[in-house]
N, CA, C and O atoms as a DFTB+ gen file, in Angstrom:
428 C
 N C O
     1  1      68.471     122.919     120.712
     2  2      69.196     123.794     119.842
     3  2      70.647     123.327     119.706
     4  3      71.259     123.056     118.673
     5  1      71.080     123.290     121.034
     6  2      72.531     122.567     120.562
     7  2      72.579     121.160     120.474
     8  3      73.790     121.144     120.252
     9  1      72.312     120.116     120.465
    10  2      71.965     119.063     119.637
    11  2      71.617     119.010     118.164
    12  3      71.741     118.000     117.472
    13  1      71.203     120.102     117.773
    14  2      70.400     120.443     116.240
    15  2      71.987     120.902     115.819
    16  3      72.410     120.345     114.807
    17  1      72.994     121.951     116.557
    18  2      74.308     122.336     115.755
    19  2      74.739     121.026     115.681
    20  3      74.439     120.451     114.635
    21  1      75.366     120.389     116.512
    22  2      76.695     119.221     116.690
    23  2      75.607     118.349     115.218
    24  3      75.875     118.444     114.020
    25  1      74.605     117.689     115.727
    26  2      74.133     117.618     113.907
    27  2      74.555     118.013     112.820
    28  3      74.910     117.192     111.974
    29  1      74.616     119.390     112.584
    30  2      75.027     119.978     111.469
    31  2      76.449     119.972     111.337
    32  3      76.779     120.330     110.206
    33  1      77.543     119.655     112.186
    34  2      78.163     119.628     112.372
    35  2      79.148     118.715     111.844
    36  3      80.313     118.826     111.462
    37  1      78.313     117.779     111.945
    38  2      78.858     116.156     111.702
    39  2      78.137     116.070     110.499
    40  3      78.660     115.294     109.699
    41  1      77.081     116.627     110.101
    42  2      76.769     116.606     108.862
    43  2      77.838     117.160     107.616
    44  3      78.107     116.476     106.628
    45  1      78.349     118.450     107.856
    46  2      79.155     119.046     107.516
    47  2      80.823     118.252     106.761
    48  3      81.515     118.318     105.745
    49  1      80.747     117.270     108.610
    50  2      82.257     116.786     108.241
    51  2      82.191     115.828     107.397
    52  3      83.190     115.576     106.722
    53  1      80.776     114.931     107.210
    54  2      80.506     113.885     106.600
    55  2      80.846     114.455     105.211
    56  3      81.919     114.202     104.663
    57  1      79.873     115.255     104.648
    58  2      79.958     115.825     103.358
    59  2      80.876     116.067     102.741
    60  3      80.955     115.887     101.526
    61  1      82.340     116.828     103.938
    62  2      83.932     116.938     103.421
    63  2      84.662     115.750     103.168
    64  3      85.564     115.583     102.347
    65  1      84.165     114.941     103.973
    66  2      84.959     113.625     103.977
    67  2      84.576     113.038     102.845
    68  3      85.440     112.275     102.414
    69  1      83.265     113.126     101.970
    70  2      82.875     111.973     100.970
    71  2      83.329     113.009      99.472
    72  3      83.812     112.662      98.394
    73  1      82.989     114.152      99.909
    74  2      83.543     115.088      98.812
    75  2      85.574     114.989      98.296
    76  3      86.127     115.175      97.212
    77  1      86.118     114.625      99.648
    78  2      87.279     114.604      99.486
    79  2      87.857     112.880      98.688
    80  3      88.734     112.539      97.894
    81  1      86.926     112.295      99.357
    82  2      87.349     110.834      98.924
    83  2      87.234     110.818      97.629
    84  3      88.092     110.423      96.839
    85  1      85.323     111.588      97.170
    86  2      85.261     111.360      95.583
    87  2      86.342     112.165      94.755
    88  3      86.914     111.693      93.773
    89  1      86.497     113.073      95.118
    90  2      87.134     113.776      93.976
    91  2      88.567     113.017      93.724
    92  3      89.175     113.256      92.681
    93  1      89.079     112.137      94.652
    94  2      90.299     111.121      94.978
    95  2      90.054     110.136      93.805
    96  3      90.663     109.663      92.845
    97  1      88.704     110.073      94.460
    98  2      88.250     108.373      93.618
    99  2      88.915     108.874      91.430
   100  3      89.777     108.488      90.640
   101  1      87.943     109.743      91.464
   102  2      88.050     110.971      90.076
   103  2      88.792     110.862      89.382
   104  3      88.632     110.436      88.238
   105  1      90.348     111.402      90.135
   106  2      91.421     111.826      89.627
   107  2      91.994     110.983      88.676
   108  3      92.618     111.571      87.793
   109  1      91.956     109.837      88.616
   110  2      92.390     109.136      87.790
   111  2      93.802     108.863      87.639
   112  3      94.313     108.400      86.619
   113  1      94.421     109.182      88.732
   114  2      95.693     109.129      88.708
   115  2      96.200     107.803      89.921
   116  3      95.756     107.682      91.062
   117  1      97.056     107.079      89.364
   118  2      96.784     105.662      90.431
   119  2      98.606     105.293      90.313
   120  3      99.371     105.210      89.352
   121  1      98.745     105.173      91.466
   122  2     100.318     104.520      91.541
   123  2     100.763     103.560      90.321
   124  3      99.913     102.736      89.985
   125  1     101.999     103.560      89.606
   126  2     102.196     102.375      88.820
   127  2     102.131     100.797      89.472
   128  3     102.035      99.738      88.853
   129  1     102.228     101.041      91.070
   130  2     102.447      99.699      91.452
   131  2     101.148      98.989      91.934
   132  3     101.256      97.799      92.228
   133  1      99.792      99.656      92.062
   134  2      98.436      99.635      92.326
   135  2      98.439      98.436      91.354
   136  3      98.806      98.298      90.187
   137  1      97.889      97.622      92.275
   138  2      97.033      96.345      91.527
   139  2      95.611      96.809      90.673
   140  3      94.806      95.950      90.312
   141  1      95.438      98.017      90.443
   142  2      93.729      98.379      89.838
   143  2      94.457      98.970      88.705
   144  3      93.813      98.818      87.667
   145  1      95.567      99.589      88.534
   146  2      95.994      99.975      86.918
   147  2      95.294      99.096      85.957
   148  3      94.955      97.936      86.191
   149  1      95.131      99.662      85.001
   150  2      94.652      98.480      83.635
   151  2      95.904      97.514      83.631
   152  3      95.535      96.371      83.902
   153  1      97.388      97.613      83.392
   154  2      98.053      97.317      82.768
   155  2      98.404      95.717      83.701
   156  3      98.494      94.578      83.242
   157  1      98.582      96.334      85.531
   158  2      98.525      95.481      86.211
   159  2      97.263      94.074      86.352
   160  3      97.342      92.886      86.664
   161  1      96.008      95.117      85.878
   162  2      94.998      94.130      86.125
   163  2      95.131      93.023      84.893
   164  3      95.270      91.814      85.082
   165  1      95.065      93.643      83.651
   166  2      95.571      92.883      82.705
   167  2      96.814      92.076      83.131
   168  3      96.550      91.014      83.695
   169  1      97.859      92.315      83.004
   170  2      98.929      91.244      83.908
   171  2      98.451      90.012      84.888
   172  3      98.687      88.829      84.641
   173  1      97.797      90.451      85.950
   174  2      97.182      89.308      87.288
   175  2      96.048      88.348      86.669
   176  3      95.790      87.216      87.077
   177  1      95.443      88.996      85.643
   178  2      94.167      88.191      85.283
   179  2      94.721      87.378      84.468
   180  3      94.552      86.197      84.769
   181  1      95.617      87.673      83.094
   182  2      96.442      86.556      82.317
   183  2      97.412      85.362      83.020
   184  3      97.552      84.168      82.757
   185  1      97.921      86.111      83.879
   186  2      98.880      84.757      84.597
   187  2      98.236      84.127      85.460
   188  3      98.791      83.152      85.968
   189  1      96.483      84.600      86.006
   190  2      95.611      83.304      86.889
   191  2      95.106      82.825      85.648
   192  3      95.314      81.613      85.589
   193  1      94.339      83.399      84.290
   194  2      93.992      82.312      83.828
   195  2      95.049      81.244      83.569
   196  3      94.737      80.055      83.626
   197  1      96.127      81.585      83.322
   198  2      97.098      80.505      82.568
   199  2      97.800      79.666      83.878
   200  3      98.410      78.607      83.733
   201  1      97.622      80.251      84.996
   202  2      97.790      79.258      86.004
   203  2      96.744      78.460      86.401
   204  3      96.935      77.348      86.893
   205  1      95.304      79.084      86.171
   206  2      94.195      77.732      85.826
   207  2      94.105      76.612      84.917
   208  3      93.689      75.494      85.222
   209  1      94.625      77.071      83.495
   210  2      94.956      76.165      82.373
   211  2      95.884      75.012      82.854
   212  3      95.762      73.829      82.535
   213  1      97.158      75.727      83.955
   214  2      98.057      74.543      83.805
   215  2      97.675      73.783      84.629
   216  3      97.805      72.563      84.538
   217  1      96.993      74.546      85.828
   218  2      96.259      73.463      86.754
   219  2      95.459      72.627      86.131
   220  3      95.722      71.430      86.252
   221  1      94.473      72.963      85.443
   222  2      93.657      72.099      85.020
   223  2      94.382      70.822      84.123
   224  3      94.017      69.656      84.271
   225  1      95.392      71.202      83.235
   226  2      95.785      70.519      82.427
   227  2      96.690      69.040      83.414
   228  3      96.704      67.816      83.289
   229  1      97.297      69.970      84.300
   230  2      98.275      68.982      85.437
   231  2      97.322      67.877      86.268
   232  3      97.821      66.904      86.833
   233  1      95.784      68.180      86.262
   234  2      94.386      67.737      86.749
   235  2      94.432      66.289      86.082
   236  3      94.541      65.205      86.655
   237  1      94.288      66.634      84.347
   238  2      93.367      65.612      83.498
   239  2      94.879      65.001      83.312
   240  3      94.789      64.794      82.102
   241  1      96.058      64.612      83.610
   242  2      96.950      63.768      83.049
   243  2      98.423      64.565      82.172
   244  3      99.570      64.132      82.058
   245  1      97.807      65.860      81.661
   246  2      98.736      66.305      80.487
   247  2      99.933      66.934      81.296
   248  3      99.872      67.221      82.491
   249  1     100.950      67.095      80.541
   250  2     102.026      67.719      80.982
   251  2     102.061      69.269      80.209
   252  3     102.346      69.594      79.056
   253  1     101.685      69.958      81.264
   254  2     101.211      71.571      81.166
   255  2     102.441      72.211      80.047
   256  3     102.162      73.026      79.168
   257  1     103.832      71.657      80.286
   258  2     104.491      71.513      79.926
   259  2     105.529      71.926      78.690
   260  3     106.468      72.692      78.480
   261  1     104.673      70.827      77.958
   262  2     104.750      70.235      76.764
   263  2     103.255      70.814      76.030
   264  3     103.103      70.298      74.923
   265  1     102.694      71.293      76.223
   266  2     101.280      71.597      76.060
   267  2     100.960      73.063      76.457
   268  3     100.356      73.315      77.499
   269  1     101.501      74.292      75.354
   270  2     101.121      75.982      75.898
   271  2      99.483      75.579      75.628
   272  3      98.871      74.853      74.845
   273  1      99.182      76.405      76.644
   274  2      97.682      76.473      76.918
   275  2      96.982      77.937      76.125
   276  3      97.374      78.979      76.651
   277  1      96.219      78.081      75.196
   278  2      95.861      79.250      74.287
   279  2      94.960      80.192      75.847
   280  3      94.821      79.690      76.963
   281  1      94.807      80.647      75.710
   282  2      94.042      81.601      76.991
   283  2      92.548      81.557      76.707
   284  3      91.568      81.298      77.405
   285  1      92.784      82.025      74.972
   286  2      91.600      83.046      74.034
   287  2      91.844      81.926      72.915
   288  3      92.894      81.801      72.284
   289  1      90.355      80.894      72.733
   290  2      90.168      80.552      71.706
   291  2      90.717      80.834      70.518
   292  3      90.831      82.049      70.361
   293  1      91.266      79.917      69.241
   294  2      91.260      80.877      67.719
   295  2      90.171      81.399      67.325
   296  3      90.351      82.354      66.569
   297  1      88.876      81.090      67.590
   298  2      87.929      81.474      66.883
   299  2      87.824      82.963      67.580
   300  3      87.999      83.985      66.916
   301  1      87.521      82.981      68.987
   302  2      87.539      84.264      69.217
   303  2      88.347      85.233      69.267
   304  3      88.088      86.428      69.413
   305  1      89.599      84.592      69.115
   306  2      90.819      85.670      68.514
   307  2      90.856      86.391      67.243
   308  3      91.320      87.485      66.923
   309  1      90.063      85.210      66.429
   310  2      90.322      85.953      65.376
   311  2      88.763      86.974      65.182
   312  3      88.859      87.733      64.217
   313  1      87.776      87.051      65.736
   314  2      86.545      87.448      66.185
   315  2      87.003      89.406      66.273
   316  3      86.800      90.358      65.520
   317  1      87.982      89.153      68.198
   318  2      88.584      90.103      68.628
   319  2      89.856      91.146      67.358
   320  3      90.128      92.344      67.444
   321  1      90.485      89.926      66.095
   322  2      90.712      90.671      65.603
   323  2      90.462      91.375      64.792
   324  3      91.221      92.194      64.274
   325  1      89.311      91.164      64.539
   326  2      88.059      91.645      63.336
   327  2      87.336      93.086      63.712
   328  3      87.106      94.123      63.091
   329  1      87.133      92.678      64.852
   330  2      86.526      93.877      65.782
   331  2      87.110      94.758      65.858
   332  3      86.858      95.832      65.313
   333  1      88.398      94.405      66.837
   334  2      89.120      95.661      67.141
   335  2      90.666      95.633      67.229
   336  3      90.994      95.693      68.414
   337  1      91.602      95.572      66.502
   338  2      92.859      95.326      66.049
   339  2      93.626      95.902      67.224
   340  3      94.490      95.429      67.963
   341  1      93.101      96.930      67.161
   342  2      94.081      97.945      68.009
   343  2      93.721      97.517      69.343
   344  3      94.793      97.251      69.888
   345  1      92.357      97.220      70.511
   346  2      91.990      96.923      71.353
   347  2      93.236      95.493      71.676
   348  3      93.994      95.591      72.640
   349  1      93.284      94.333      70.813
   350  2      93.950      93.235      70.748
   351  2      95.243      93.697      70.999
   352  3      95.712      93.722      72.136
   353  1      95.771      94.020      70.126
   354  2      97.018      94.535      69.927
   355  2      98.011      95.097      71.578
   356  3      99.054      94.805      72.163
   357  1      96.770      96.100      71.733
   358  2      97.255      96.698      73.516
   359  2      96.638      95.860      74.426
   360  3      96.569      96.406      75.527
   361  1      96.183      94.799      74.403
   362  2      95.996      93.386      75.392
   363  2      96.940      92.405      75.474
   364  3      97.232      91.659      76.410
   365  1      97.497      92.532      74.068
   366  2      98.751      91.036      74.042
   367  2      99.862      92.000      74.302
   368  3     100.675      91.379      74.987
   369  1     100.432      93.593      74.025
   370  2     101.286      94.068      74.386
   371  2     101.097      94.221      76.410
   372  3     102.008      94.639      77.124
   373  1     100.250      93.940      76.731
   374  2     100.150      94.322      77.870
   375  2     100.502      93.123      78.940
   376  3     100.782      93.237      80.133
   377  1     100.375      91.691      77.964
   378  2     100.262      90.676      78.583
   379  2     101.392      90.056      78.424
   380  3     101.697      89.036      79.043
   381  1     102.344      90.821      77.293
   382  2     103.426      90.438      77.378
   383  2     104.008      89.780      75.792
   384  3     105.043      89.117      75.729
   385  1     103.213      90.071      74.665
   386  2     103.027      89.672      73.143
   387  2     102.185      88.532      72.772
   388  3     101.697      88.431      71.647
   389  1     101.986      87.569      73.816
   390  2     100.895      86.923      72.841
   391  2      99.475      86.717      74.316
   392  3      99.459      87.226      75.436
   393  1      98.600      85.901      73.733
   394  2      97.637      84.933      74.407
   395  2      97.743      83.732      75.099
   396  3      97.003      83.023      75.781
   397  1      99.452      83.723      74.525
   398  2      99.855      82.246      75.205
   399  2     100.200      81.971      75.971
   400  3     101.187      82.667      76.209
   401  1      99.981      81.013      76.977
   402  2     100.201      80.918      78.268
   403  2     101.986      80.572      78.338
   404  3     102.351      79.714      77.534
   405  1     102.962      81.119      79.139
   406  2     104.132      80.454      78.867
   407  2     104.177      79.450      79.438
   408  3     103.751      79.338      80.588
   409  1     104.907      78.112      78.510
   410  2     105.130      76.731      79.439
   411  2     106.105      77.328      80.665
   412  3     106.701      78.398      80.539
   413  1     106.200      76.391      82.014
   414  2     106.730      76.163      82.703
   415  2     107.187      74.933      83.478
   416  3     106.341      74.196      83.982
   417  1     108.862      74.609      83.627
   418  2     109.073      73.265      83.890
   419  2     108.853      73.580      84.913
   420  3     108.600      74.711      85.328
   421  1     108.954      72.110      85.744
   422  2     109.015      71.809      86.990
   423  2     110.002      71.063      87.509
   424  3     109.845      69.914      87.094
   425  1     111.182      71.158      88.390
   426  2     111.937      70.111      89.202
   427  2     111.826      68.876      89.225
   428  3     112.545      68.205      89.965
C-alpha cells in the first residue's frame, strides 16, 4: 500500500514537471538574445553559409574576396520571388538586405 502511494506520488510530480515545461515550451515567448529566435536563426545560418562559400572558394584558388559569393541561386531567387515576395523580402531584411555574402579582406 505504501509503495503503491510514493508511486503516485512521483507520478504526480512527473506530470507537474512535464505540464510545466510544456506550457514553457508553448508560450512562445523567447529571449531576444536566444539563438532559436527566427531572426537569430536566420542571422547564424546566412553567415555559416557564406562562411562555407568563402571557404570553399579560398579551397579551389579564388580570392573570396574579390568574388561576393550569391548564397541563393538567381534562378531560385527569382523562383522565391514569384512565390512569395513578402516571405523574401523578411529573409533579406533579416539577413541584413541582400543574399549576398559580404566580401571580407584579410591581413
Amino acid at each position: 500500500m505504501r509503495s503503491r502511494l510514493i508511486l503516485q506520488l512521483i507520478s504526480l510530480v512527473v506530470v507537474v514537471i512535464l505540464t510545466f515545461m510544456g506550457a514553457r515550451a508553448c508560450s512562445g515567448v523567447a529571449k531576444s538574445s536566444s539563438p532559436l529566435t527566427p531572426l537569430n536563426v536566420a542571422r547564424n545560418g546566412f553567415s555559416r553559409l557564406c562562411a562555407n562559400a568563402q571557404a570553399t572558394a579560398a579551397a579551389g584558388g579564388a580570392d573570396p574576396a574579390n568574388t561576393p559569393a550569391t548564397v541563393v541561386s538567381p534562378s531560385e531567387l527569382q523562383q522565391l520571388q514569384a512565390s512569395d515576395p513578402g516571405g523574401l523580402a523578411a529573409v533579406q531584411k533579416a539577413v541584413g538586405g541582400s543574399l549576398v555574402c559580404p566580401t571580407t579582406t584579410t591581413p
